[in-house]
Each structure stands twice: as structure tokens, then as C-alpha cells.
N, C-alpha and C positions, 0 to 999 in steps of 0.2 A: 808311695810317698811323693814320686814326681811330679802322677797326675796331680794328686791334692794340692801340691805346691804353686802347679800353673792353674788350676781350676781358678774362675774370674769373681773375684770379690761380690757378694752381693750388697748393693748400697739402700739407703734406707730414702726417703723426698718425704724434708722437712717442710711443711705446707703448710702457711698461715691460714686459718678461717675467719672471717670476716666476724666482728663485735658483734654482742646481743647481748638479751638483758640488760638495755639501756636502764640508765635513772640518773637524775639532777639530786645529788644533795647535800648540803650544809656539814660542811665541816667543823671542828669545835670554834673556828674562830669565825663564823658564821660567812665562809665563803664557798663560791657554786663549785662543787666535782661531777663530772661526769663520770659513773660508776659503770661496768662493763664486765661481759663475759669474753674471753677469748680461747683459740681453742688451736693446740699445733697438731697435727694430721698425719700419718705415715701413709701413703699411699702408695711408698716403693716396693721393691723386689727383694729388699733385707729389712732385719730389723734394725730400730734405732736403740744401740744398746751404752749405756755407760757406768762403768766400774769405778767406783772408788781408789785407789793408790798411795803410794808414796814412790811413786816413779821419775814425779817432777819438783820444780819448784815452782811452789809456792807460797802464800804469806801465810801469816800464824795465824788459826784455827780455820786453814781451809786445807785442801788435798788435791793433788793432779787427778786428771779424768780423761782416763783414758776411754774411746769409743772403740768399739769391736764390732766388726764386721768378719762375716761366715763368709767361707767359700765355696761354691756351687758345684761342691764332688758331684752329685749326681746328674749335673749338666741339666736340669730342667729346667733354669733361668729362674728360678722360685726360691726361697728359705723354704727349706725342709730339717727341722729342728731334731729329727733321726738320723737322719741323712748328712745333713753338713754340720760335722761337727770339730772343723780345722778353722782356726780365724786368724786374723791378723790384728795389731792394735794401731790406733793413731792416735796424737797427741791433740784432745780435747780443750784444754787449757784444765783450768780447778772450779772445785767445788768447794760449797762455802754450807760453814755446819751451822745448823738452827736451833739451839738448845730445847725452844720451846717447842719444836718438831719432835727434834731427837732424831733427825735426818741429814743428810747432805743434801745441798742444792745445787745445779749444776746456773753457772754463773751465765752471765747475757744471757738466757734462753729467751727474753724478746723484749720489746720495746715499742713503746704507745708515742704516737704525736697525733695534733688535732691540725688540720689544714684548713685554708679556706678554698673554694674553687678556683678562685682567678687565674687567669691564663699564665702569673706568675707565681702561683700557690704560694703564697707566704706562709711558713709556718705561726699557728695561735701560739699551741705549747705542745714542747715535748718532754717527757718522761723520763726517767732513768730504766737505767737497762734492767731488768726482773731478774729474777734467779728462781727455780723452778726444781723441785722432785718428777721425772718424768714417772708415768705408768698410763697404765692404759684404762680411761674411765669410760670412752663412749663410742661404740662403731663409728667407719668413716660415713657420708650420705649414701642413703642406696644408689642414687644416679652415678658413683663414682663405679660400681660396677666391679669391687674390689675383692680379691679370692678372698673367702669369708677362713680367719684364723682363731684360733680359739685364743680365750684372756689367758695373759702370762705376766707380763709384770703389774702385781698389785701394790699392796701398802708400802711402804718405802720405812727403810732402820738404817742403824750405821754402816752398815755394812754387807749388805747386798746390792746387787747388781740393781740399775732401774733402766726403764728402756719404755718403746713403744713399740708393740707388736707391728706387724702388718693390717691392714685394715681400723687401724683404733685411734683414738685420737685422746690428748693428754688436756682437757677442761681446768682452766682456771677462770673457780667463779665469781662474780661480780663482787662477791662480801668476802673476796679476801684484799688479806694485804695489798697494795701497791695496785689494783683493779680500778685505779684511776687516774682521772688528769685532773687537776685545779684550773680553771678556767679566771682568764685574767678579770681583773676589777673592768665594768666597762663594759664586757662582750656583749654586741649587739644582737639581738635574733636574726636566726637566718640560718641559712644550708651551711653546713661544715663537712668536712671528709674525715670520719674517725680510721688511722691508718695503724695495722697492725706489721711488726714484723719482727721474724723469728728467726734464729740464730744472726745478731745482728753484727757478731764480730766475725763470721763466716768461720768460727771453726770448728764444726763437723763436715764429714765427710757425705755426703748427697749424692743424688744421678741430677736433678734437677735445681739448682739454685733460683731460680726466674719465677719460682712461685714463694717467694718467704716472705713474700710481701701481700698483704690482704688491706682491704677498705672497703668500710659503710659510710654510706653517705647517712648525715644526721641534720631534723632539724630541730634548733635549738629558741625555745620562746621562755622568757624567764626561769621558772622551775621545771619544764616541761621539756622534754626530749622524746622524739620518734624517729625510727628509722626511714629512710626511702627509698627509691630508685636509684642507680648509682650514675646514672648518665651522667651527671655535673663532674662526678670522681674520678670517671674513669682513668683521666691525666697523671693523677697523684700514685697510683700502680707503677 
């Protein structure tokens, strides 16, 4: 029971991935969105797991959310899901229920703004913060060179567990809710930096915080949108 007690948490690195699946389109009141995929990544050494409760406060028809992180009983520096099965909890902030889901969402999980390059970046527009079911839809890139773990958290209910394995990353695609920004009356064409970033009220527990932030450079010509090079963006990181 000692060792387990001092065995060292394993933490999860919530990792933004840069936009894709661009498109310009017309909202009902016929003004320009830029429509987008984004995508949050676990590429740590735990998983990123969070439980439903009533352990906190919070407001009416949402729930505390608590994050759980394993302990590294067998000292291999790795989640071993046979292996380490002592955890500890921390206070996530709530989660907010989606009738038309019939799920829980786990609140801030990230936030869209659109920049310009300039040496003082002005923000275009930014977004409101998303609220997100985590699970595991799509391995991380092969170049991240990441211990290959099998899928474990799938479809999301009321009341199970949701999380992001090791290796996997949690897709939200371009045709859902909130997978945009309304681009002001006026915006001229040109280079923009579409900048993504995830857990934006910092409260999960991470090994790395310095990557939550991701950007595509994008260029924007009336209805038309494509991605680029990021050289102009790199600053807005």
C-alpha cells in the first residue's frame, strides 16, 4: 500500500492539432464562417480520463468533473491499464449535459480565435469556449512515434467514464456545432492565422502545458479558403 501510495502519477499532454477541413460558408443570415476540423491529442505517459460526479458545485443541469490519473505501481514510466490500477482524482471544474446527445460535456475543452500576422497580431474574432465529450476517434501522426495503445474510450452516455487514451486523439469535425468562427462584415482577403487552443481555462492536469496552443496559417479570398505554410504564424503560438 506505501509503494502504491508514493508511485508517481502518470499524467496525460493535452495537445492542440492545427485546423483542417477548411470551408467559407454562408450562414442563415447570409454572412462568411470559416468552418474547421480540430483535433486534442494525448501524446503523454497517462491517460486523459474524466468522470462524471456530484462531488462539486456546480450550476443546474451540469455535474463536477473530476480528472483521474493512475499511478505507475509498476515503475515503467508508462499506463499499464493491468498494472496501475490505484489513482488519484483532481478537481476538473463541470460538465454540462446535452439532451440532444444524451451525454455530458466536459466544459472549456477549447477555443477558436482568428489572427492577423502583424507584428502586433490583432485579434479578427474569437470564439466562445466549446464544450466537448472526450473519446478516442483517431491515432496520434505516425511521426509523433507514440507507444501504439489499443481504443478504450468510445461512444459517450450519462454516465460513464470519457477520456483519451494514450496515442489517440479526440476529432471534432468541421459539420459540428460551434466548428466555427463568423468572420466580420468587411474582411479583406489575405493571410490569417486560424489559432486553436485546448483546455483554455487550464484545469486539467498535464506534464506539458506549452503545447495547447496550435495554428494554421490560412488564406482567405472571398468564399474561398486554403491552408498554408505557417512561417507568417509562427508568432501567434
Amino acid at each position: 500500500m506505501s509503494a502504491a501510495r508514493k508511485a508517481p502519477r502518470l499524467l496525460p499532454d493535452a495537445r492542440s492539432l492545427p485546423a483542417r477541413d477548411l470551408s467559407i460558408r454562408r450562414n442563415a443570415a447570409g454572412r462568411r464562417t470559416i468552418r474547421f476540423e480540430s483535433g486534442l491529442a494525448n501524446p503523454g505517459h497517462g491517460v486523459l480520463e474524466l468522470r462524471p460526479n456530484n462531488l462539486g458545485d456546480c450550476r443546474r443541469n451540469e455535474q463536477h468533473a473530476s480528472q483521474i490519473m493512475f499511478r505507475d505501481r509498476n515503475r515503467n514510466g508508462w499506463y499499464d491499464r493491468d498494472a496501475d490500477n490505484r489513482s488519484v482524482r483532481h478537481d476538473a471544474g463541470c460538465m454540462v449535459f446535452h439532451p440532444s446527445h444524451d451525454h455530458w460535456h466536459f466544459e472549456a475543452a477549447a477555443r477558436y480565435a482568428l489572427w492577423r500576422p502583424d507584428r502586433d497580431r490583432p485579434i479578427v474574432v474569437k470564439g466562445r469556449k466549446m464544450s466537448f465529450c472526450l473519446r478516442d476517434s483517431e491515432r496520434v501522426p505516425p511521426k509523433w512515434d507514440i507507444r501504439h495503445y489499443a481504443e478504450y474510450y468510445g461512444a459517450c452516455s450519462q454516465d460513464t467514464r470519457q477520456g483519451i487514451s494514450i496515442g489517440w486523439v479526440d476529432v471534432y469535425g468541421s459539420y459540428l456545432p460551434g466548428q466555427f468562427l463568423t468572420l466580420p462584415d468587411g474582411l479583406s482577403n489575405g493571410l490569417y492565422c486560424l489559432r486553436t487552443t485546448v483546455d483554455p481555462r487550464d484545469q486539467l492536469l498535464e506534464s506539458d502545458d506549452d503545447n495547447n496552443h496550435s495554428v494554421q496559417s490560412v488564406r482567405i479570398r472571398g468564399d474561398r479558403v486554403a491552408a498554408k505554410p505557417l512561417r507568417r504564424c509562427r508568432s501567434v503560438l
